[in-house]
C-alpha positions as CSV (number, residue, x, y, z in Angstrom):
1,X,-15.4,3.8,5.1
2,X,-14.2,0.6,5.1
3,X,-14.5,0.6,1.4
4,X,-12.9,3.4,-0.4
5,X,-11.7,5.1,-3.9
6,X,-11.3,3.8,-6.7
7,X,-8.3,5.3,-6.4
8,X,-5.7,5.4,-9.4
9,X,-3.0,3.0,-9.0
10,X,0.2,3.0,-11.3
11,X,0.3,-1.0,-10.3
12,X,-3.4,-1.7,-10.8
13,X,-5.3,0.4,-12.9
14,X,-8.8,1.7,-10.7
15,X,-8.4,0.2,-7.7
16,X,-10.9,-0.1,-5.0
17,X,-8.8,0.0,-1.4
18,X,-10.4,-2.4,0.9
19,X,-9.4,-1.3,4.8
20,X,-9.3,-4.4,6.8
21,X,-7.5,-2.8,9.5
22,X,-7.6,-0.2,12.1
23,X,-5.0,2.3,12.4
24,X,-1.9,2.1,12.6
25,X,-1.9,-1.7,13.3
26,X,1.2,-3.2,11.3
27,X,4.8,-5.7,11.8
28,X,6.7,-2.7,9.7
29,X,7.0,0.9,11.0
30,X,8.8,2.3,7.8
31,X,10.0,5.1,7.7
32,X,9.1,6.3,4.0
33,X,5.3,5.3,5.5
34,X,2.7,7.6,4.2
35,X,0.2,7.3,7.0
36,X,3.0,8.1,9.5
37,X,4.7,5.7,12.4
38,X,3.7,2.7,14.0
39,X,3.3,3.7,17.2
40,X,2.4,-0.4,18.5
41,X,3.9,-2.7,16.3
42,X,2.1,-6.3,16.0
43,X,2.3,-9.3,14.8
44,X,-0.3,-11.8,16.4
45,X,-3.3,-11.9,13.6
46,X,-6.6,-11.3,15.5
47,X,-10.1,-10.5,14.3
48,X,-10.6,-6.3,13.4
49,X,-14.1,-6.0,11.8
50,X,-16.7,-8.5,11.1
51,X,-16.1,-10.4,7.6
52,X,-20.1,-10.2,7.0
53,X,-19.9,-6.6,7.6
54,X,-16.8,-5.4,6.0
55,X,-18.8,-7.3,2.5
56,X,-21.4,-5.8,2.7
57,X,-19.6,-2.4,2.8
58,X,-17.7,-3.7,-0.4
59,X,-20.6,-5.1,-1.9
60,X,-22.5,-1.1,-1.7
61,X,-19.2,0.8,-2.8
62,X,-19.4,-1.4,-5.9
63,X,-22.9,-1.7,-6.6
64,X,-22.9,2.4,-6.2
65,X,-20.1,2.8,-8.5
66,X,-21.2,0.2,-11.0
67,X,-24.2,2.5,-11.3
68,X,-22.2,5.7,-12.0
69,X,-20.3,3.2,-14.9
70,X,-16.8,3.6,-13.1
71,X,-14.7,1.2,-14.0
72,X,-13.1,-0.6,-11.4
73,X,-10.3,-3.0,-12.5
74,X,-9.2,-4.8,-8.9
75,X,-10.5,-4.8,-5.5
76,X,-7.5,-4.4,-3.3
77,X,-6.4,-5.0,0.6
78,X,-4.7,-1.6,1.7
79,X,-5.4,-1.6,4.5
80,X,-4.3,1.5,7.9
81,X,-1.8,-1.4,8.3
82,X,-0.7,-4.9,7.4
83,X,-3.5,-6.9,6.2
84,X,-2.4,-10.6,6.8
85,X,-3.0,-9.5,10.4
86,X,-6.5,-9.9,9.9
87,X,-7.4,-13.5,11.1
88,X,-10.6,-13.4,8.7
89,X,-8.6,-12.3,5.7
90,X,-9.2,-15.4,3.4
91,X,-13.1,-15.3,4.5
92,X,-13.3,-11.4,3.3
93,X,-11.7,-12.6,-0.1
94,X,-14.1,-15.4,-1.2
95,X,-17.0,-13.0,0.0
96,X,-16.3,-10.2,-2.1
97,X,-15.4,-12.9,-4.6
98,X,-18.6,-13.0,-6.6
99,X,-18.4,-9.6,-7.1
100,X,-16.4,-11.1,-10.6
101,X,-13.4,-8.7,-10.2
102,X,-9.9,-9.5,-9.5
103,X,-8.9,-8.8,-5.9
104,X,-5.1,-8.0,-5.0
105,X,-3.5,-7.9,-1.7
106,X,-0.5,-5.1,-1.0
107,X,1.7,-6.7,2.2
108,X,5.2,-6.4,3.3
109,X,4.9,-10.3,3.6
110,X,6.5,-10.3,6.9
111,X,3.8,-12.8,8.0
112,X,4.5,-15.4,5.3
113,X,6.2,-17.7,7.7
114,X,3.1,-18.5,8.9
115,X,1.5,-21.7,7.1
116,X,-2.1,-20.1,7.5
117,X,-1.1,-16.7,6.0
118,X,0.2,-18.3,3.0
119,X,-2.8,-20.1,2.5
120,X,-5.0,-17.2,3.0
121,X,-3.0,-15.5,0.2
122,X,-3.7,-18.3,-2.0
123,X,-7.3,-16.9,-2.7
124,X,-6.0,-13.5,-3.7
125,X,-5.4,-13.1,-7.9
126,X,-2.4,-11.1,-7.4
127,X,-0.4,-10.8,-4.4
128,X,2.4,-7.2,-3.9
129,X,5.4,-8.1,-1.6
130,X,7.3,-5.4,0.0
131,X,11.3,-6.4,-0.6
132,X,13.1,-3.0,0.4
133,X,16.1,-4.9,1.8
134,X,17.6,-8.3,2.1
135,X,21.2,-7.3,4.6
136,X,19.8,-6.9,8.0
137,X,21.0,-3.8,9.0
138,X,19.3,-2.2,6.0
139,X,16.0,-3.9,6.7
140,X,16.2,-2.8,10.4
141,X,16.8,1.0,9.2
142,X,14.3,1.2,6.8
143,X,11.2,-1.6,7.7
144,X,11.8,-1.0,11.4
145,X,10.1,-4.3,12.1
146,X,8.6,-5.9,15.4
147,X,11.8,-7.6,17.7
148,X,10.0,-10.7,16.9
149,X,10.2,-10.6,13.1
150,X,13.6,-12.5,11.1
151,X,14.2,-11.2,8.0
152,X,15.9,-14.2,7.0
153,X,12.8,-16.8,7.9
154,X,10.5,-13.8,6.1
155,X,12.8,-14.4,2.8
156,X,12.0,-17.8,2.8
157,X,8.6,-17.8,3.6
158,X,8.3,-15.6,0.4
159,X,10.0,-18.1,-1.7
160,X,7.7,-21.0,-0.1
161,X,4.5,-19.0,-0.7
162,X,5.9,-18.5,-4.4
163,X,5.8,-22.7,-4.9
164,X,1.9,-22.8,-3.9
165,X,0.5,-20.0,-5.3
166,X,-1.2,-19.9,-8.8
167,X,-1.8,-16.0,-9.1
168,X,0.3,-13.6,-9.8
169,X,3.3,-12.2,-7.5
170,X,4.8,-8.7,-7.7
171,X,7.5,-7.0,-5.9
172,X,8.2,-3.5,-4.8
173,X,11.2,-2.1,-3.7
174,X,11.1,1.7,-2.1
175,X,14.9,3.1,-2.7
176,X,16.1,5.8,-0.3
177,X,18.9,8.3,-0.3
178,X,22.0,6.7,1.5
179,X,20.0,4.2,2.9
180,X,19.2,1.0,0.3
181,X,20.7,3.3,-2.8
182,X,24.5,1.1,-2.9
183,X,25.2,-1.3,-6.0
184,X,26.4,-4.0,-3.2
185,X,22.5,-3.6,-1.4
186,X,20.7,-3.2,-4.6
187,X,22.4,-6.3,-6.3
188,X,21.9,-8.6,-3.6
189,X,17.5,-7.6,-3.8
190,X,18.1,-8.6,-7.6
191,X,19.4,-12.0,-6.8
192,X,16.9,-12.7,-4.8
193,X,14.3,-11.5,-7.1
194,X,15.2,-13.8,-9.1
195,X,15.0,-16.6,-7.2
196,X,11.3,-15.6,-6.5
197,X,10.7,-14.8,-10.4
198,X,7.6,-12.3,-9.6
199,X,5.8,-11.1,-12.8
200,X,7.0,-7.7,-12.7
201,X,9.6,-5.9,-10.0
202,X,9.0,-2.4,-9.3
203,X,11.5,-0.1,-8.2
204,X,9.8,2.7,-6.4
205,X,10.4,5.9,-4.8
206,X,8.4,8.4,-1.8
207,X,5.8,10.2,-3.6
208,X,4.2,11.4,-0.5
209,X,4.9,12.7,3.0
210,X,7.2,10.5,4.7
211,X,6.9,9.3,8.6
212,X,10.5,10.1,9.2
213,X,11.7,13.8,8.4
214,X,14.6,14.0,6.1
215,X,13.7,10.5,4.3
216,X,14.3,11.5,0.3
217,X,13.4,9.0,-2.8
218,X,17.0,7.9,-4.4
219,X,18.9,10.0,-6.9
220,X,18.0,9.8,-10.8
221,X,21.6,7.8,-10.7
222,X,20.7,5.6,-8.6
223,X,17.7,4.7,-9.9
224,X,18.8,4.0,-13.3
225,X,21.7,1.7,-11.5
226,X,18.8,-0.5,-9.9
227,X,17.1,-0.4,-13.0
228,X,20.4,-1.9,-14.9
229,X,21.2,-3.9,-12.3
230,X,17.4,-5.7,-12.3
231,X,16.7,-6.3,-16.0
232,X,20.1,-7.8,-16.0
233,X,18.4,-10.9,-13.9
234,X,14.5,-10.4,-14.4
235,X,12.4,-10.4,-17.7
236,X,10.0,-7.5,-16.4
237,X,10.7,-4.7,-14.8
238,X,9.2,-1.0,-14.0
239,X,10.0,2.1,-12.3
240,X,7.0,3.4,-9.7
241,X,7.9,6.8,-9.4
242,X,5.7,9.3,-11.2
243,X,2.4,11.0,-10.0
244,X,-0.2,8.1,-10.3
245,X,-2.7,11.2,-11.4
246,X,-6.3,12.5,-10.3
247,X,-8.6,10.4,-11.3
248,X,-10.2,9.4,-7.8
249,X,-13.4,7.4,-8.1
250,X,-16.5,9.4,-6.6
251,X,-19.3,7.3,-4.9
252,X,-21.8,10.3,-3.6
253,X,-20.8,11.3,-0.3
254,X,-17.9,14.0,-0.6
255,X,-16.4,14.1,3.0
256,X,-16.4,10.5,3.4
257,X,-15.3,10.0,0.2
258,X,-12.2,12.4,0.9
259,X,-11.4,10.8,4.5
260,X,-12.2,6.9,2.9
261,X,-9.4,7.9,0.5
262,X,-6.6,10.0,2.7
263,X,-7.2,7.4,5.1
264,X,-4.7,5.5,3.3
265,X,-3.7,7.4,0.3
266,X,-2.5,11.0,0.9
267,X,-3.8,13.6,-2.3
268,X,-1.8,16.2,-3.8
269,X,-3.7,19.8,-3.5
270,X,-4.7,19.3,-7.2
271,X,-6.1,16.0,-7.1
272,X,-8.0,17.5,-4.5
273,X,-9.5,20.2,-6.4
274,X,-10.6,17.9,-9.4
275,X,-12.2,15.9,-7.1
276,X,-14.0,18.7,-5.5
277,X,-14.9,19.8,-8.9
278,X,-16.4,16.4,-10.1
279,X,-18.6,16.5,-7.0
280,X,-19.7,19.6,-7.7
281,X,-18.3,20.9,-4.1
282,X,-16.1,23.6,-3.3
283,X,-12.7,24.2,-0.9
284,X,-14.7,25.1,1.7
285,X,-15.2,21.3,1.8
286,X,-11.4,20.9,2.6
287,X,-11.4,23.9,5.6
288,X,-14.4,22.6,7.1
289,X,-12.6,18.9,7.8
290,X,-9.4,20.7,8.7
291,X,-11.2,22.8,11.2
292,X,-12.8,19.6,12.4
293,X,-9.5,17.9,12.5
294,X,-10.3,15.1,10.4
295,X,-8.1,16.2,7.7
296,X,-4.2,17.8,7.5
297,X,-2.2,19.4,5.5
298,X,1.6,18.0,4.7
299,X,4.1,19.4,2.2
300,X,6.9,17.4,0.8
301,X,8.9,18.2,-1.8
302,X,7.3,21.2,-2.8
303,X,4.1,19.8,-2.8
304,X,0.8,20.1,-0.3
305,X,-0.7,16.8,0.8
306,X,-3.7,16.2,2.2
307,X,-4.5,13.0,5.0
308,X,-6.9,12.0,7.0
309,X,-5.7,12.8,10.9
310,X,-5.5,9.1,12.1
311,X,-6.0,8.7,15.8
312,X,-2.3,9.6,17.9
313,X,-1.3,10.3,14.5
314,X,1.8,12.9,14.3
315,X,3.1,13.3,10.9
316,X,6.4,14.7,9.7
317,X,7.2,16.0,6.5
């Protein structure tokens, strides 16, 4: 289940996730995370799953999908964790590459300091960076990143990538209730921003169960501060915070379909029950993997989620 969705994506249109990497390997441990804590952060990159096999998985989920005429607009790395981790990342991309779709990779970008991670990059056609602070203490609350990691060196191994790479850059910013919410924090992202001139910024909020309790998306104020505050210095920018919607892509198989997708993309209770409907299943589906353990259910903000139980995973709404 390597290969999973497509799932709807208010950045990317279908997407199908590509999951290059085990749980919960990553260099972050953020707290708004929707597949819950860290519990071991890394950051040496290493070799997770063959690059022959994790094609070939990719290569089926397309073919299958390309039968059932689903439209499938990128093919993205989104991964249990962070996907320049992955030592055979730039291999995976030019083997799925003849597939003729545009492949995307979602990273926090703490690993651009390396030379080889920003030339793996370069063979992605759009690359998301994760920019939720640039103060120190706010990226230490938020990111909670490996003791190894310098926010300052990862800044400028963002702006070093953005001179060699021809695709396209984007940016997402997560904003949080008293934590990255201040004018002073929110101006100082925008300046850098624009020094990195990505395509499109998006200011984001939690849509989904958090991995810290209590963490809340930023108030309505706020938000339309930030978005002020952005368009003043960048030609194209977006909020992220609605429901991205139900329209999950169904390959055939309805529980590995479900746990493909929860893996790394929690559902709300009703996108579940479209999907179950499409398949022609019924809830019984959804009590049978809870009972198994394979699947739980969260609530946040008034609303029940539904994610795959990830080995040692403990989630908290």
């Amino acid at each position: 289940m390597r290969a999973f969705g497509p799932i709807p994506s208010r950045r990317l249109g279908n997407s199908l996730g590509i999951n290059n990497i085990p749980p919960k390997f990553c260099t972050f441990s953020c707290v708004y995370c929707q597949i819950g804590n860290t519990e071991q952060l890394h950051c040496k990159r290493q070799t997770f799953y063959s690059a022959d096999d994790l094609a070939r998985e990719v290569r089926e989920k397309v073919n299958e999908l390309r039968k059932r005429e689903t439209k499938i607009d990128y093919l993205t790395f989104v991964p249990d964790g962070e996907p320049t981790l992955d030592i055979n990342l730039a291999r995976n991309i030019e083997l799925i590459s003849p597939l003729d779709i545009r492949i995307a990779v979602i990273t926090n970008g703490s690993l651009l300091t390396l030379k080889d991670v920003r030339e793996d990059l370069q063979k992605a056609d759009l690359v998301s960076l994760k920019i939720d602070a640039v103060t120190r203490e706010n990226w230490l609350r938020i990111n909670r990143p490996h003791n190894s990691l310098d926010l300052k060196a990862i800044l400028e191994g963002m702006l070093e990538f953005k001179g060699i790479f021809k695709g396209e850059i984007v940016t997402e910013t997560m904003l949080l209730k008293g934590m990255n919410d201040s004018y002073e924090e929110i101006k100082k992202i925008a300046d850098f921003l624009t020094l990195l001139r990505p395509v499109k910024s998006y200011i984001s909020i939690p849509t989904r169960p958090t991995a810290v309790r209590g963490i809340l998306p930023a108030s309505d104020q706020a938000l339309n501060m930030a978005y002020q505050v952005f368009k003043e210095h960048l030609p194209n920018v977006e909020y992220l915070i609605g429901y991205e919607g139900n329209e999950f892509g169904f390959s055939g198989n309805i529980e590995e379909d479900l746990l493909g997708i929860t893996s790394v993309h929690p559902m709300r209770e009703e996108a579940v029950r479209e999907y179950l409907k499409k398949a022609g299943a019924d809830w019984d589906v959804i009590t049978s993997l809870i009972k198994r353990g394979s699947l739980i259910e969260v609530e946040y903000q008034g609303k029940n989620f539904y994610i795959r139980k990830l080995p040692r995973q403990e989630l908290k709404a």
